[in-house]
Structure formats: structure tokens, C-alpha cells
N, C-alpha and C positions, 0 to 999 in steps of 0.2 A: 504493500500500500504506500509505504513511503515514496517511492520514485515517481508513483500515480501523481501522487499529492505535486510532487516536483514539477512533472512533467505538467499538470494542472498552471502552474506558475509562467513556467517558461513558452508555451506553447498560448497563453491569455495573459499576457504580460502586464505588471502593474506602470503607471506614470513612471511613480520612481519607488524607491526602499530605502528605509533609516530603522535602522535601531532602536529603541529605547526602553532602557532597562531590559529584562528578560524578552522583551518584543520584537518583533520584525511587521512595521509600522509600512500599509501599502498607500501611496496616492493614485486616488480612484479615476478621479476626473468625471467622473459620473459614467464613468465604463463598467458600474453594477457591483454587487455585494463581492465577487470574487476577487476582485481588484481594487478592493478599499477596506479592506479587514486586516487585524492584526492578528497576529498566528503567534503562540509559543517558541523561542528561540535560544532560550538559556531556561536553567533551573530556577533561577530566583523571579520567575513570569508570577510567580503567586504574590510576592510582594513588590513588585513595579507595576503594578497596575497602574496607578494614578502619573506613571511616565509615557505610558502607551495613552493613557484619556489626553493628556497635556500635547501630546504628537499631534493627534487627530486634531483635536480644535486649533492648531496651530494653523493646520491644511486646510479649517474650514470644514470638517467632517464632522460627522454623530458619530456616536462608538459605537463601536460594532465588530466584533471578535470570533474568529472562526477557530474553532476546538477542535480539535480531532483524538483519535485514541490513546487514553492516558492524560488526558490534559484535566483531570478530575480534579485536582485542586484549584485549580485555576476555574473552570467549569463552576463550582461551588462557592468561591470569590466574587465572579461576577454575578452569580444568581443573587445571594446577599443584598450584594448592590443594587436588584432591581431590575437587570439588563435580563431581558427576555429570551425564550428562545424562537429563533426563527430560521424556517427554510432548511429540513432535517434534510441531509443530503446523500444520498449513496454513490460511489462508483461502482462501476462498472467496467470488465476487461475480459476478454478471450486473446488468443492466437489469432493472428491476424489473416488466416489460411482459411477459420472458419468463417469467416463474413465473403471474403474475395473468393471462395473456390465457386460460386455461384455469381457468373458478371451481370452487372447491370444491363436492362434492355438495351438494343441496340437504337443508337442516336436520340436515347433519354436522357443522357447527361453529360456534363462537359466541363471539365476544369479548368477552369477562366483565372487569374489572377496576371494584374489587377482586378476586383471585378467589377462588370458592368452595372450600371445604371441601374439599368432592373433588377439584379440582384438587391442593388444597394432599399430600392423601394421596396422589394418584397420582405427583407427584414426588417427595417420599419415597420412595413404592416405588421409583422411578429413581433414587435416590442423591441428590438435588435437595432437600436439608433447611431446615428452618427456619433457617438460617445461609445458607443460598443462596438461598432467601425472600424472606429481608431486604435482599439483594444488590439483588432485581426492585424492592423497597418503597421505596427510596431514591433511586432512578435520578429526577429530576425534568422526562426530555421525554416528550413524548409518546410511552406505553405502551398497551399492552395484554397477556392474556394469552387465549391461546385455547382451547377447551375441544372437544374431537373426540371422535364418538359413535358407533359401528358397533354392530349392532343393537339399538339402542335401551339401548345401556349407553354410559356412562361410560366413556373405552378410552387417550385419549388430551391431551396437553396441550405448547403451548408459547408460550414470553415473547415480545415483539416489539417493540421500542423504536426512537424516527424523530432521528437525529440531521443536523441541516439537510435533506439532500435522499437518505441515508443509514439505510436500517433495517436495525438487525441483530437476527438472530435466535438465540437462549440457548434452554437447558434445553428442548428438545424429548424428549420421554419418551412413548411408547405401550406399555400395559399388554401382557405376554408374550403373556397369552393371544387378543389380537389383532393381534397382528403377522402380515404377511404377508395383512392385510386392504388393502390401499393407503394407509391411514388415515395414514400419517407424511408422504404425499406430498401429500395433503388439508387436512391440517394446515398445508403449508407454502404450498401454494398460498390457504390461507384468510390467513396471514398476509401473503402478499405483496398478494391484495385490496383489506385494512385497511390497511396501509402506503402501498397506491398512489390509496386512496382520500384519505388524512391527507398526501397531496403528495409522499412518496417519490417517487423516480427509482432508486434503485438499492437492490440485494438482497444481504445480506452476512453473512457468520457466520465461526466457526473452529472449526474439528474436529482430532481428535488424526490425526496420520496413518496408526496402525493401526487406527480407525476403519473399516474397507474395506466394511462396509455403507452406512453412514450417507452417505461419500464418493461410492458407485455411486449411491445416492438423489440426490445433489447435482447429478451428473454428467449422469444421466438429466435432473431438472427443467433441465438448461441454463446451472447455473452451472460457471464456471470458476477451478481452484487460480490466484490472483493474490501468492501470498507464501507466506512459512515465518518461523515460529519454534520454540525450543524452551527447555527450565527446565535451570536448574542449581541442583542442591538438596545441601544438605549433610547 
């Protein structure tokens, strides 16, 4: 799970990263909960709290602290405090043999990067803004971003970034009115393809746990929940 966690970082990369006390303090820029939470980074995280809160408002941010396993004192600290929990999160991973041994329809999807316009609209329309955008534009390993098509429209879209031997996949978004076309599972297996072609071995993402479509979609292609996290926000 650790290098999941990593590979989470590196492949959705924050503004910037500072220290303070036991934390590793992210700026967000309004590129969403994964990229503006502070995470456990030394032992003494249970009593620098109030160095990690002093960070965030410095940036301009709310607190909001992502915990992961073992972070139980700290977990416990922050509850104290008041700061709630939000947005239970699990990962998800298989071999990346099993997503790609079955390719995507043919001329359903296409690895575009930069990506087009319409890409950039269809995630908007999924909540996936120019702040979350800029999230994909920054990330410096090998990327791409896919673009999925069901009858001859524009329908669907998502990011896919290769950390060492590690691809994780972001911002998967297929327009309403094709949903329940297959096109999300098409979509993923076009990225794990491009991933298995650019030397991945392994397939990785995180979803909210109340997610229960997206998760059965996961579950169906053959990956497996390999961890949890979740936010404490004030």
C-alpha cells in the first residue's frame, strides 16, 4: 500500500510541499482534497498538530488531514479536536495484464495528450475543473489522457500517469447520457493498454468508498481493495 499511497502523490501532484513538525503540509490550489491535505511524516505528527493547522492557514486553506494505516494517534488527536471524518477512501490494484489482456473496442478510444478541448469540457461537466486540470499538467512522468467515443460522439474521458512500474488512474468521467454504454470499462481497459505498453506492470487508482458503482466496475475488471484511507477536515 505504501508505494500506492506514493505513486497517488506523484502521478496527482500537489502545488508545492513543506514540512511542519511531524507533517508533510500539501498546496492545493483548489486541485481537491488529495492535493491539499497533510499526511503523517515523522513520529512526533501527534504533537505538531497545531504546526500543520499554522501551515494550512498560512496557504489560505481549512485543515484537512489524510490518515492512512497506523496513523491512530494522530486519527484520535484530530477527532478531539473536532475535525471530522470525510470521504472514506479505498485503493484499488491488480497486474496490469489483467485489465489490458482484453483491448479496448476498436477506434473507441485515443490517447491524446495535451488534451483536447472537449476532453477539457467533458471533465468539467464531471466536477474535474481547470484546478484539477492543472493537477494532470504538472505531474512530470509519463502521462497521458484518454478520450472514449460511443456513437461517434465525444462521451467519455480519463488521466493515466506511469510511476516506475506503477500506473494510476484519476479523473475518469463519462458523459450521463452514455452511461451504461460499457464505455467506462473501455476507457479503462484502453488505459491499462497505454500503461502496459509504456512498461507498467501494475494497475492502481483510489475511489471514495461510497462510490458502489465505480467500485463494482473495479471489481468486475479484476482489481482488488489493497488499503483505506480517509480526510479529517475542519
Amino acid at each position: 500500500m505504501t508505494d500506492l499511497l506514493a505513486a497517488l502523490d506523484s502521478t496527482w501532484p500537489a502545488a508545492s510541499l513543506r514540512r511542519a513538525g511531524g507533517w508533510l503540509v500539501r498546496e492545493g490550489k483548489g486541485g481537491g482534497k488529495r492535493v491539499s491535505a497533510a499526511t503523517v511524516a515523522a513520529d512526533d505528527a501527534a504533537t505538531t498538530i497545531d504546526a500543520a493547522l499554522e501551515a494550512q492557514a498560512s496557504l489560505g486553506q481549512p485543515p484537512l488531514f489524510s490518515l492512512r494505516d497506523g496513523d491512530i494517534a494522530e486519527d484520535a488527536d484530530l477527532a478531539r479536536r473536532g475535525l471530522r471524518i470525510v470521504d472514506p477512501t479505498v485503493l484499488y490494484e491488480a497486474p496490469i495484464g489483467v485489465l489490458s489482456a482484453e483491448p479496448p473496442r476498436h477506434m473507441t478510444s485515443f490517447p491524446i495528450w495535451p488534451p483536447l478541448a472537449i476532453m477539457a469540457d467533458l471533465w468539467a461537466e464531471g466536477g474535474v475543473g481547470a484546478a484539477r486540470q492543472a493537477v494532470m499538467a504538472r505531474c512530470a512522468l509519463p502521462k497521458t489522457a484518454i478520450l472514449g467515443r460511443v456513437e461517434d460522439r465525444a462521451a467519455g474521458v480519463v488521466y493515466v500517469a506511469i510511476d516506475g512500474d506503477l500506473a494510476m488512474v484519476h479523473a475518469l468521467h463519462v458523459a450521463p447520457d452514455f452511461r451504461r454504454k460499457a464505455l467506462a470499462a473501455n476507457l479503462m481497459r484502453a488505459a491499462a493498454a497505454w500503461a502496459s505498453a509504456a512498461g507498467a506492470t501494475r494497475f492502481g487508482l483510489a475511489v471514495t468508498e461510497s462510490n458502489t458503482a465505480a467500485r463494482a466496475l473495479y471489481e468486475r475488471l479484476g482489481m482488488a481493495p489493497v488499503g483505506r484511507y480517509h480526510y479529517r477536515a475542519g
